[in-house]
N, C-alpha and C positions, 0 to 999 in steps of 0.2 A: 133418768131413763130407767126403765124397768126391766129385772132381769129377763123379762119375757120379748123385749124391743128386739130385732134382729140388724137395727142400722146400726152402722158402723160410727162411732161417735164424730161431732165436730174434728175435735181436735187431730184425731190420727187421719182423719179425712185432709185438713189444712198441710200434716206433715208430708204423708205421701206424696200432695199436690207440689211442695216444697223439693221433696228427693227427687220427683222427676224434672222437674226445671232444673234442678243442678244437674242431673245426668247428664239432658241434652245441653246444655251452657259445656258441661267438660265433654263432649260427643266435638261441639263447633269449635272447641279452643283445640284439640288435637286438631282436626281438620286446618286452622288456622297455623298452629306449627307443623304441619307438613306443607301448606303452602308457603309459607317462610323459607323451611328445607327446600323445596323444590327451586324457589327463587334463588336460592344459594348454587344448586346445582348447573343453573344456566349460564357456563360461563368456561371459559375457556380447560379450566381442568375441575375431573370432575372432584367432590369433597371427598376426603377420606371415610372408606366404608359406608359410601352410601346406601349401597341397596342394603345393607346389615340394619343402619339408620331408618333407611325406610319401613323396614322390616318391624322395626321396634316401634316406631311411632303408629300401629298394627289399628286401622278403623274399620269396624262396621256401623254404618250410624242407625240407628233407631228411633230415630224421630227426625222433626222438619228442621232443616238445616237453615237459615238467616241467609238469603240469594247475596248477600256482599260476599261471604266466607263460599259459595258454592261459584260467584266470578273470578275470587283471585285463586280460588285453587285450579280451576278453568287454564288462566292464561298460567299460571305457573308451569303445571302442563305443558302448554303448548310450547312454552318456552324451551324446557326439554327435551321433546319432541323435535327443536328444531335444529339441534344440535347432534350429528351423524356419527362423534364418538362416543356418545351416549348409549349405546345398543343395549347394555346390559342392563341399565338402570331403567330405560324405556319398558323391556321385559317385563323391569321386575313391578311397575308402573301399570299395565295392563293386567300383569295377576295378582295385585294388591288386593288385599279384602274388602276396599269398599267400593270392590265392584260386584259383589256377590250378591247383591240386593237385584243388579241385573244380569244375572249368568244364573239361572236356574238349572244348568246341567252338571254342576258339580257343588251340591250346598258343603257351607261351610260344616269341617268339623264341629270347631266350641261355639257357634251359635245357630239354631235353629231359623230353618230357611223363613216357618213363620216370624220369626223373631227381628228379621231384616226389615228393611224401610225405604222405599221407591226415595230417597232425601234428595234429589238432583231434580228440581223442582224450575228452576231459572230459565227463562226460555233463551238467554244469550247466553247464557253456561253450556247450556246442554246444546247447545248452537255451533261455540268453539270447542266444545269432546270432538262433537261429531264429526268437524271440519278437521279438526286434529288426528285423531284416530282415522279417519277414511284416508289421509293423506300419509301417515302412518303403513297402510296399504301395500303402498306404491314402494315406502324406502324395504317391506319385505322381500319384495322381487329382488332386491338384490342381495338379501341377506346368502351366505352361503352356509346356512345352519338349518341344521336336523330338525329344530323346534318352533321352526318356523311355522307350519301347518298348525300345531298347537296355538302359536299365540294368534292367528289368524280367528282359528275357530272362536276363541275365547274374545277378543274384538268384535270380531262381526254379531257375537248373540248380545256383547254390550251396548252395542251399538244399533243394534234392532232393539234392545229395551229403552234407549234412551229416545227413539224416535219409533214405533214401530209402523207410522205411515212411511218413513224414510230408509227402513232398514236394508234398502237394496243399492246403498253405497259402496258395499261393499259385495261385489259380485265376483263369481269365481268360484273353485273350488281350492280347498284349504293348498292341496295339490301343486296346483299352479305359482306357489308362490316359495315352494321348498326350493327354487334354485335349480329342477330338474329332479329330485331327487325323489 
């Protein structure tokens, strides 16, 4: 190649293509251990320091996720979700980072909104969020917390991104679900 060529050579072309396959391979294996964690959490007490755990296990994904690894984290979820002493970690489930790629009203600090990635791809993934989260809905009405309205709003726009012909599952104003308040 001649110093005047302006491509980029083979090899560093072969590497790069290399570093980003392993990104996203370690992007779906965290994914994959939080749906493990979350599987853990479905069960009569919740694990020691979860939402700290959850916290750490911290995803925004950036590229297309493998729909096995976007079903079981799915029903993991739902699992969750179906458990009513659960509240905190549900919470903390709803404002997790890798729902930022669908909530463009507050981008993340350390990654740029372009930088996010629509990754929830599955059509029975995004099928059980939706049915999970819209039924999610319902257990806020009875919440008797301040921050209710918050996670309402932050739902219903995840939830309009993950469907946006269906996003009116979630109807209401954030208001109506604060308990009165």
């Amino acid at each position: 190649m001649s110093s005047t060529d302006s491509r980029i050579p083979d090899d560093l072309v072969t590497a790069q293509a290399a570093h980003n396959l392993l990104a996203a391979r370690v992007e779906e294996a965290r994914i994959a251990v939080l749906s493990e964690f979350l599987d853990l959490c479905d069960a009569d007490e919740e694990p020691y320091k979860a939402i700290a755990t959850l916290e750490r296990i911290d995803i925004i994904p950036t590229s297309p996720v493998h729909p096995a690894h976007q079903l079981h984290l799915a029903r993991s979820i739902e699992g969750v979700f179906k458990r009513v002493h659960l509240q905190d970690l549900q919470r903390a489930i709803v404002y997790a980072r890798i729902w930022d790629s669908y909530d463009n009203s507050e981008p993340s600090d350390s990654v740029a909104s372009s930088d996010t990635f629509p990754w929830l791809t599955d059509p029975l993934a995004r099928q059980s969020l939706r049915r999970t989260f819209s039924a999610f809905v319902t257990e806020l009405s009875c919440w008797d917390d301040v921050e209710a309205p918050a996670v309402l709003s932050r739902l219903r726009t995840v939830v309009k991104e993950l469907d946006p012909e269906d996003g009116s599952v979630l109807h209401g104003s954030p208001e109506e679900y604060a308990g009165g308040l």
